[in-house]
C-alpha positions, -999 to 999 in steps of 0.1 A, spaced: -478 -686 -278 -469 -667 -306 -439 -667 -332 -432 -640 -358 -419 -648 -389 -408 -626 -419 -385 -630 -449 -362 -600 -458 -336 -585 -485 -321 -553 -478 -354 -543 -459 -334 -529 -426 -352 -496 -423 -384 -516 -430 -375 -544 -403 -371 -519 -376 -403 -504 -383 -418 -538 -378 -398 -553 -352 -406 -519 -329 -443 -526 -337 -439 -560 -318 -423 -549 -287 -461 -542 -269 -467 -579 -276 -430 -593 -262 -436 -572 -232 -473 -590 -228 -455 -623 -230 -476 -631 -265 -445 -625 -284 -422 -664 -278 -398 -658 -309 -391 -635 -339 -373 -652 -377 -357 -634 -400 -356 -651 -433 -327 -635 -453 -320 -635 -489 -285 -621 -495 -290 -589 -471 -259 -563 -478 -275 -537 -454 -277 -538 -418 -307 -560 -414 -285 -586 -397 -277 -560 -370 -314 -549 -362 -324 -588 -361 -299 -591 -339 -307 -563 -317 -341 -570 -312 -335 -602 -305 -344 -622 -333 -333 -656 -352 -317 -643 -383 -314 -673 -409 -293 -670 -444 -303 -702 -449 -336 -725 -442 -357 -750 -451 -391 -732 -441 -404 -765 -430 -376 -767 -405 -380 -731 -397 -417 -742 -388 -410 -772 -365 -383 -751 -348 -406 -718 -337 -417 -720 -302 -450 -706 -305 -480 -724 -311 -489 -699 -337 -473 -682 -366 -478 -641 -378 -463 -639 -411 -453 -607 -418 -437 -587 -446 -408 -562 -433 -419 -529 -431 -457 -537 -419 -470 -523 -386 -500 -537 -363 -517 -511 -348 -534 -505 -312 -553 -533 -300 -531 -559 -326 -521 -580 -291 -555 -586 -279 -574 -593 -314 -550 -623 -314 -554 -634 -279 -590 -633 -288 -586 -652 -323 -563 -679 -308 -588 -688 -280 -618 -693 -300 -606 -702 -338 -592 -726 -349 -584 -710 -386 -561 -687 -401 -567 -649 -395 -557 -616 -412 -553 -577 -400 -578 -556 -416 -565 -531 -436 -558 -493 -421 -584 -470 -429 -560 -448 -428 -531 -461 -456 -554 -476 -488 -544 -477 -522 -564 -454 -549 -600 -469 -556 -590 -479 -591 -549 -496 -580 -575 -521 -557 -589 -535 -589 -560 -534 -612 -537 -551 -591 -543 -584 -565 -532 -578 -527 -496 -596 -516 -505 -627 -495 -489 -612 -466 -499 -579 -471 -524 -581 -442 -503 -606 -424 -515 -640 -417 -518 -659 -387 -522 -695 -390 -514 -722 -360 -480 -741 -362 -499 -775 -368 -520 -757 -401 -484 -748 -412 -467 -777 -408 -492 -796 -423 -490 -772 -456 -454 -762 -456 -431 -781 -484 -390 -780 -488 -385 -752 -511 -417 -727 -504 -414 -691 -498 -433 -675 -471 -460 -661 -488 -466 -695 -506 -482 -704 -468 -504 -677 -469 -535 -696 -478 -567 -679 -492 -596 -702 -481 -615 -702 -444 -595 -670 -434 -611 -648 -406 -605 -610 -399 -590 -598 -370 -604 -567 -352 -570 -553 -356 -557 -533 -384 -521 -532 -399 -505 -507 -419 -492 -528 -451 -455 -524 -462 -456 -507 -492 -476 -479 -471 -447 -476 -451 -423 -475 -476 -448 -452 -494 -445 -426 -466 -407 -433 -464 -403 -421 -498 -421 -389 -494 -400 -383 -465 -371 -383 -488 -383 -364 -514 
């Protein structure tokens, strides 16, 4: 039903994070494939991939990543996000209704300052975006990145939340400090 797709760099820490957010929906059977895009990894983001099971590319043409995925839909994610609780069924209830793309709402839990959320726009993927394989295929051209499918128009909200990237990488940081 459901293929995940994110493009990476170095992001291994932040790959785990998100690829041991997805196991609840493998184990429901929602979950058909993972894709890792790389770009010139030098960490060990090849060797999560490939322990969770996932397709790691070092090189793509994202439209024949898109005919190849086995779900019917596509979550694109950037490395490092998280779907909370519930992230499994708000998609088994947007796929059987919708027809259009869908985003997480934001945690209430992980938002920038007041004033960052006006001085800076939102990444595409920032709340992930699910859109059906046929919507992709029929936007996807040679040479696109992933967050160039993200679309802005007739986008719905899923009663789901996800904890963006830079949140995690946010509280990684304090971590180390």
């Amino acid at each position: 039903m459901l293929t995940i797709i994110l493009e990476c760099r170095d992001n291994e820490a932040e790959l785990a994070q998100t690829l041991s957010a997805l196991v609840t929906g493998a184990v429901q059977g929602i979950v058909r494939d993972v894709i890792v895009l790389d770009h010139g990894s030098r960490d060990g983001s090849a060797k999560v991939a490939d322990a969770a099971g996932c397709r790691f590319l070092t090189s793509w043409d994202l439209k024949d990543v898109v005919r190849s995925a086995r779900g019917d839909w596509l979550l694109l994610l950037e490395p490092g996000a998280r779907p909370l609780a519930g992230w499994v069924d708000a998609i088994v209830d947007h796929v059987s209704i919708n027809k259009n793309p869908a985003r997480f709402l934001g945690s209430r839990n992980h938002r920038r300052p007041f004033f960052k959320r006006f001085a800076r726009r939102a990444a595409p993927l920032e709340q992930g975006y699910l859109v059906s394989k046929r919507q992709a295929s029929a936007t996807v051209r040679t040479g696109m990145a992933l967050a160039d499918m993200a679309g802005r128009s007739g986008v719905r909200k899923l009663v789901a939340e996800i904890v963006p990237a830079w949140a995690v990488k946010a509280m990684r940081a304090e971590i180390a400090d």
